[in-house]
C-alpha positions in Angstrom: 188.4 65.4 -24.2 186.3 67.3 -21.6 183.1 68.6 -22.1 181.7 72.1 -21.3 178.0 71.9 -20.1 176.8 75.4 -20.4 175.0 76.1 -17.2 171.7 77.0 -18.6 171.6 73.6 -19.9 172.5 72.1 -16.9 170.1 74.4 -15.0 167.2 72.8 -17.2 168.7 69.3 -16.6 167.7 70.0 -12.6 164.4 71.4 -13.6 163.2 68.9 -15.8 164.3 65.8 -13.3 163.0 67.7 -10.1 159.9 69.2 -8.4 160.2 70.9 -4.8 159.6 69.2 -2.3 156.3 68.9 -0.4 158.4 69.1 2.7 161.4 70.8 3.5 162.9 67.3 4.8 161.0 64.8 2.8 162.6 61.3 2.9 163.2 58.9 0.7 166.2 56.5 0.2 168.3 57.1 -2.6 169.7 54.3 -5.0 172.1 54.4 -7.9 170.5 51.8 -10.0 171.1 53.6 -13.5 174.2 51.5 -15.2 175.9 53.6 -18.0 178.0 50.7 -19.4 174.9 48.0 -19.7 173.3 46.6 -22.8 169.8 48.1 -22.2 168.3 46.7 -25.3 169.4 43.5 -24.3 168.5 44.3 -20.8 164.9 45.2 -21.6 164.6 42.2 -23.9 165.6 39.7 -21.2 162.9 41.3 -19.0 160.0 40.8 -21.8 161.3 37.4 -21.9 161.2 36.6 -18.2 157.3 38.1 -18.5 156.3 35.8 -21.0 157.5 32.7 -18.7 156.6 34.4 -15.4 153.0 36.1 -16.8 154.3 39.0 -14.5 154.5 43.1 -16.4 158.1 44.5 -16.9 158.8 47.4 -14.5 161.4 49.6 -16.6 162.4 52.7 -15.3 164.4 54.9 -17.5 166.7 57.6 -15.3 169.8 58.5 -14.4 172.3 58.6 -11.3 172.4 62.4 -11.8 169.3 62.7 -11.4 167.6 62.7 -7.2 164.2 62.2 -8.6 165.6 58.7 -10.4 167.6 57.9 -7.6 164.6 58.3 -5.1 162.8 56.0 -7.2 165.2 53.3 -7.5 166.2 53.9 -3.4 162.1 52.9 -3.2 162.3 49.6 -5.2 165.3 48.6 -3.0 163.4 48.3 -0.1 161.6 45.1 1.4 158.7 46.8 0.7 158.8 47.8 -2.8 161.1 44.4 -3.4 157.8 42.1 -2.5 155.3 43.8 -4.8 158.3 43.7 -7.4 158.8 40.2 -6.6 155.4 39.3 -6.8 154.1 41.6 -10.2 157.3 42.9 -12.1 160.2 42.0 -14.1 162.4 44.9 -13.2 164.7 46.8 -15.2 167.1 50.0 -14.9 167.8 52.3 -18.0 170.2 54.7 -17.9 169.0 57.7 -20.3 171.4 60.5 -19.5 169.9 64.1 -19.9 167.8 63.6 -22.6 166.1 67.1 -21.6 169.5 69.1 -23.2 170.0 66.5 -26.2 172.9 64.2 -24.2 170.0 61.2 -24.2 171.1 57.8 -24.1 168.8 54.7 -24.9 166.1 56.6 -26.2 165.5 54.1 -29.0 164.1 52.0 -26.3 161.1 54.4 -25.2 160.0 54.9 -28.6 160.3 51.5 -29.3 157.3 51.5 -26.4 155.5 54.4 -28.2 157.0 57.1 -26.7 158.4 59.4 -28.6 160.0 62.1 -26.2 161.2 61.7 -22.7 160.9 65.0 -21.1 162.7 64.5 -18.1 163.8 62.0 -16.1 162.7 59.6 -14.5 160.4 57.6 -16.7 158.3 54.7 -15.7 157.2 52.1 -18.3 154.9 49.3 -17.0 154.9 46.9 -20.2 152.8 43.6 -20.3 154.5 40.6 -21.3 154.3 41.4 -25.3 155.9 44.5 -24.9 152.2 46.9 -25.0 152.9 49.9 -22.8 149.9 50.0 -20.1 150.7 53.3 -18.4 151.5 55.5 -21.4 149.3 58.6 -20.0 152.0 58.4 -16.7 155.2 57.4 -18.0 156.7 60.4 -18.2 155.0 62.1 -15.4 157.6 60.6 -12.2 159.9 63.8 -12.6 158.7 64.5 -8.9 159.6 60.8 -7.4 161.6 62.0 -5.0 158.1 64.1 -3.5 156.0 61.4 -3.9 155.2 59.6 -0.5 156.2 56.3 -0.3 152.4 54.7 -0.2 151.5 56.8 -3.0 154.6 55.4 -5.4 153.1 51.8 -4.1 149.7 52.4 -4.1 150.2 53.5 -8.2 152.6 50.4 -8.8 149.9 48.1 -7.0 147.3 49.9 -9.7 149.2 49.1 -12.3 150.2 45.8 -12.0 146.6 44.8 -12.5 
C-alpha cells in the first residue's frame, strides 16, 4: 500500500533536517550510512560493549538517507580524516530514525533511552561514554546544519568531545 506524504509535512521534513548553506557551493561528501533494515538496539548495544573493552566513547549518529544534512555527516566520517580520529576515540554507529519531525520516527526508543526525549530533526549526534551516560546532551540535537558546517569545525567539536 502506498503512502501519501502531504507536502506540508514533507516541506517540514526539509526544514527541520537543513539549514542554508553558508556558501552557495559548500562541499561536503555525502554518505548513505543510515540502514533501514538493521537491529539498531542491537547495533548500539554492540557499540557500548566494544567501549567498555576499548575504553573509547560510542559515536552514534541518528539520521536518515533522506536527509543531506545526515548524509554530509556520515560522507565526513568516511573520510581518512574523520576515519583516524574515529579509529583512535569512537565506537561508531549509524541509526536510521526516519522523519521523526512529521511523526514517521523510527528507533526513537534509543535516544530516549540516552535521555533524550525528542529528536527534532535530523541528524542527531550522541557521544556516549562507555556506560552508556550521554556527554554531549546540550548538542545532540543541534547538527540539523551538518552539511554547512566546515569540515575542521565538525573535527574540531568531535576532537572536544572525545575528551
Amino acid at each position: 500500500m502506498m503512502r501519501v506524504v502531504p507536502i506540508a509535512s514533507f516541506a517540514l521534513a526539509l526544514a527541520a533536517c537543513s539549514t542554508v548553506p553558508d556558501t552557495p557551493a559548500a562541499y561536503h561528501p555525502e554518505a548513505r550510512s543510515y540502514d533501514v533494515s538493521r537491529d539498531a538496539s542491537a547495533d548500539v548495544d554492540a557499540a557500548l560493549e566494544r567501549a567498555m573493552t576499548s575504553g573509547k566513547h560510542v559515536l552514534l549518529v541518528m539520521g536518515a538517507n533522506w536527509c543531506h544534512d545526515s548524509r554530509a555527516l556520515a560522507g565526513w566520517l568516511e573520510t581518512p580524516r574523520f576515519q583516524q580520529l574515529v579509529d583512535a576515540e569512537y565506537e561508531l554507529v549509524f541509526v536510521n530514525i526516519g522523519m521523526p519531525q512529521t511523526g514517521d520516527g523510527h528507533n526513537l526508543e534509543i535516544a530516549r533511552r540516552f535521555g533524550l526525549e525528542e529528536l527534532p530533526g535530523t541528524p542527531n549526534l550522541l557521544v556516549l561514554t562507555p556506560f552508556g551516560t550521554l556527554v554531549n546532551a546540550e548538542t545532540a540535537t543541534s547538527w540539523r546544519n551538518a552539511a554547512s558546517r566546515s569540515e575542521d569545525e565538525i573535527y574540531d567539536e568531535l576532537v572536544r568531545l572525545a575528551s
